[in-house]
N, C-alpha and C positions, 0 to 999 in steps of 0.2 A: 509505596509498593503496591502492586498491581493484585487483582485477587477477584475470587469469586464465588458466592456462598447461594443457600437455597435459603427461601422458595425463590427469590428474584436475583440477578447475576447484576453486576457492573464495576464499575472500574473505582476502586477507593486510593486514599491518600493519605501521606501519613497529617496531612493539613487542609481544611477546608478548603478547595481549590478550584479550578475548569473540571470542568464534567465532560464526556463526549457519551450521546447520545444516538448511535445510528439509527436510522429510522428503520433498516430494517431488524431489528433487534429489540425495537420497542413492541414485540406481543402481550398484548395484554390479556390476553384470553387462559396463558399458561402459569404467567409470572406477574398481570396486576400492576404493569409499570404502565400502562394505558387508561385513558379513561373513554369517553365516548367516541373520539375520534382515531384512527388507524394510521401507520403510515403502510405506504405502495412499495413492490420492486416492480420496475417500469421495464416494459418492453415497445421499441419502436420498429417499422417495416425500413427500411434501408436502402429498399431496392431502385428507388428510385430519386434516388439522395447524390447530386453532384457534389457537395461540400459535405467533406466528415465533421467539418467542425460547427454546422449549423447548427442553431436554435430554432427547436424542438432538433434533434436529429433524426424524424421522419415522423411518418406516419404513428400515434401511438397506438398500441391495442388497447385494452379493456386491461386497469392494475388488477394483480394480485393484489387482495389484502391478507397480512399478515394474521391477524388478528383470529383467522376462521384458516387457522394453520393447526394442524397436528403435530405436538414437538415430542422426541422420545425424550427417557426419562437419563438426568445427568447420570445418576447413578452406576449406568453402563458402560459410560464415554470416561470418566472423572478418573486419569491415572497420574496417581502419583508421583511417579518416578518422571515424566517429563512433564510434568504438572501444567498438566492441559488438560482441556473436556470440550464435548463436540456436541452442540446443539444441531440434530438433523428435523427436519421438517418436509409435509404437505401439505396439500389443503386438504380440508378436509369435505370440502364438494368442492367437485373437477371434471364439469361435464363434458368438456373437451378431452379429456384423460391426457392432457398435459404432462402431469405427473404419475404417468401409471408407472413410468419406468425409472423417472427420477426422485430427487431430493435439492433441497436447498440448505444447506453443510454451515453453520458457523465452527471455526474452532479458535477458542482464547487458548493462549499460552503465559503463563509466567515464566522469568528465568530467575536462577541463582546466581548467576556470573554472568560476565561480557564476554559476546563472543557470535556470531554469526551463524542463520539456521543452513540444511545444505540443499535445502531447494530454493533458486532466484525470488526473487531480488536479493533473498541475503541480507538484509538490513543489520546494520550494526545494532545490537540490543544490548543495557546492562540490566543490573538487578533490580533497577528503578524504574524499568518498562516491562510491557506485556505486546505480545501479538495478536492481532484479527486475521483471519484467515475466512473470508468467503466465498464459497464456491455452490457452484451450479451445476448437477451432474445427471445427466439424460433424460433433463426434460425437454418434451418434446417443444422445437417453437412454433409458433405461429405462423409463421413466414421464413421465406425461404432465405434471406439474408436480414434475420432477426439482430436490432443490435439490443443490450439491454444495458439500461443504468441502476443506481443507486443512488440515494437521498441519503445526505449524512445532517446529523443534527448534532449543534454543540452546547452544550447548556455551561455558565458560570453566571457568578454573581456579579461582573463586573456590566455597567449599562454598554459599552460596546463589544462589538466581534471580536476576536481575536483577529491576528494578522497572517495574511497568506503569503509564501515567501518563496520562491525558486531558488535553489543551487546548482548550480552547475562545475561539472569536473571536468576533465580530461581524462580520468579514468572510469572502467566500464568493466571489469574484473569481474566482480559479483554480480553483475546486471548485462550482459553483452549488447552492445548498440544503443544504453539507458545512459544518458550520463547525465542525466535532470534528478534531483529529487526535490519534492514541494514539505512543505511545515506550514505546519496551523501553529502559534506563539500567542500565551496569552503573557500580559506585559513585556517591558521593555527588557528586564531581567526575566529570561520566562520562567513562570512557575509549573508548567505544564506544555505539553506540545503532542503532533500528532505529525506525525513522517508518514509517505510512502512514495514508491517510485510511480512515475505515470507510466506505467506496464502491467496490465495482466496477461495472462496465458488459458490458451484454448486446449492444451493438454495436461496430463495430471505433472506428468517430469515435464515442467518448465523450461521453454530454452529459448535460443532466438528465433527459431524458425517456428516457434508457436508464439512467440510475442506478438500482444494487441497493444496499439496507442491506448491510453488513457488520459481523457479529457475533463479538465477542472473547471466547473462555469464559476464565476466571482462569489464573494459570499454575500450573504444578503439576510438581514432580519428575518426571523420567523413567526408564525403565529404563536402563540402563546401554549404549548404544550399539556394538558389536564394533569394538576398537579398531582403525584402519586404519593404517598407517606414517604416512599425511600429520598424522593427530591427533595421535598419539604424538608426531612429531617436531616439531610447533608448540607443542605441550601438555606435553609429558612423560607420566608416567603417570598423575599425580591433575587428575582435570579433571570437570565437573560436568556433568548435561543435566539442562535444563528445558523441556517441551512447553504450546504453546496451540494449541485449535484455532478455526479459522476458518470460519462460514458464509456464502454468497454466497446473498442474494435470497432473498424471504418466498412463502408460497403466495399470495399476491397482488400482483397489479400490475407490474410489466416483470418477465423473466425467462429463463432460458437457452433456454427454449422459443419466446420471438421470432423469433431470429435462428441458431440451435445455434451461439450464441458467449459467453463470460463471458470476462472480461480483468481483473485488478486486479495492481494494483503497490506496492510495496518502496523503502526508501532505507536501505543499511544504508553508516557511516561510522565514521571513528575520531575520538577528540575531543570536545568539546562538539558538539550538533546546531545546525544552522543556526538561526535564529529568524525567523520570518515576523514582516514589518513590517505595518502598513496600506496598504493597495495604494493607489496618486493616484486610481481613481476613489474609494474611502470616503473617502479626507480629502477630497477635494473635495464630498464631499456633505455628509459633516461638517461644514465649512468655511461651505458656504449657508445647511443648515440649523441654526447657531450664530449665523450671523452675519446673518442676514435678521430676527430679533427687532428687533439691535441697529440694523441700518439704518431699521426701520421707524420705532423711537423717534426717531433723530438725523432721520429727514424730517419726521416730527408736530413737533420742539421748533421745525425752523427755519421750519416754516409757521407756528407759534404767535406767534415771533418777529416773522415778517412783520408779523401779522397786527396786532398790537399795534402795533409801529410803525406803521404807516398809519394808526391812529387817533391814537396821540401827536401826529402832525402836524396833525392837525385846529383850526384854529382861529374861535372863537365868532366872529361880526361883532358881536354885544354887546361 
């Protein structure tokens, strides 16, 4: 079960198991899960970017570090009843005044049931996962078709990566125009996993017409993380990081420049992952468009039927 305690926040288990560590959640300046080194939220220029799916995808600026971030206090955020809490953040020098008007928003959620949140993507959640939810809200960018990514880090004890996996559906119900979702799976029976769609959104009510691509680069080893008591003590001393990184939105078509908002979300659990069904409206459409052939034929045979008979009854006066 999924959960989150003070002075330091992360994701436990009812078993020693994969860890995920995002790098932009590793502050060490508030909560001491860092050691000399920081990780970045990356910003790149766009503007001059023919391919959205390049490596580097443009120009980068100069990272934020997290680390020389101002975070408020849980305290204020931590509510019980939909047992969530919102880590909001700045830096705390910003001489660009960047953030005079923004924040950078984490919010975790646990659930008690299975059952699906009502802003997209909707992910299937049970009681054996939690939600990430990070967002980006009126800071100013740098450039005028800013796109921006995230570093995600995965800590377990096994020596390799876990595995990165596509799904695909035909249905798009909770996601409109999404029908991809990707999983991080550690073993072959997974003991742990990390879901989300490759979609975030440029406004706060998510929909299609704010939907951004979301781009997965492979996974790849990482450097060796400064080890912090809460690792060590979940982990021991041999334990593994592997990094992907993430971009939000192409040099064209909706983007953080809309709204000065970008939002995308997370579902990390323990266990096998949920499995998305076909939702009643696809079967139902399924269903007509299956089944209206066969109606059509069974109404031709029994006018035929008719048709026939009312002539058998005919009879000659010769």
């Amino acid at each position: 079960m999924c959960g989150c305690s003070e002075p330091g926040w992360g994701w436990g288990h009812r078993a020693p198991g994969p860890m995920l560590l995002l790098g932009l959640l590793l502050f060490s300046a508030p909560f001491g899960l860092l050691g000399e080194e920081t990780r970045l939220l990356l910003e790149f220029d766009s503007t001059n970017m023919s391919d959205a799916t390049a490596e580097p995808p443009g120009r980068p600026y100069p990272p934020y570090s997290l680390a020389e971030f101002s975070w408020n206090s849980i305290n204020n955020t931590l509510d019980l009843a939909t047992l969530s809490a919102t880590f909001q953040g700045r830096p705390t020098r910003d001489p660009t005044k960047s953030f005079a008007n923004g924040s950078l928003t984490f919010r975790v959620q646990a659930f008690s049931r299975s059952g699906r949140p009502t802003q997209p993507p909707r992910l299937l959640h049970t009681a054996d996962t939690c939600q990430l939810e990070v967002a980006l809200d009126g800071t100013s960018p740098r450039g005028n078709h800013s796109l921006f990514g995230l570093e995600v880090v995965t800590l377990g004890p096994a020596p390799d990566c876990p595995t990165m996996k596509e799904q695909h559906s035909i249905d798009d119900e909770y996601a409109p125009a999404v029908f991809q979702l990707n999983q991080l799976l550690w073993g072959a029976a997974p003991s742990a996993f990390v879901q989300w769609r490759p979609v975030a959104f440029s406004q706060k009510h998510g929909g299609r017409e704010s939907s951004l691509p979301c781009q997965a680069s492979p996974l790849h080893s990482a450097y060796s993380l400064p080890q912090s008591p809460i690792v060590r003590a979940f982990f021991g001393s041999q334990n593994n990081f592997c990094a992907f990184n993430l971009t939000f939105g192409a040099s064209t078509g909706p983007g953080y420049w809309d709204q000065n908002y970008l939002s995308w979300s997370m579902l990390l659990g323990v266990g096998t992952p949920p499995v998305d069904t076909l939702s009643p409206l696809v079967l139902g459409i399924m269903v007509v468009a299956l089944g209206a052939p066969w109606l059509l034929l069974l109404g031709g045979l029994v006018i035929l039927l008719l048709h026939r008979k009312r002539y058998s009854e005919y009879q000659s006066l010769n």
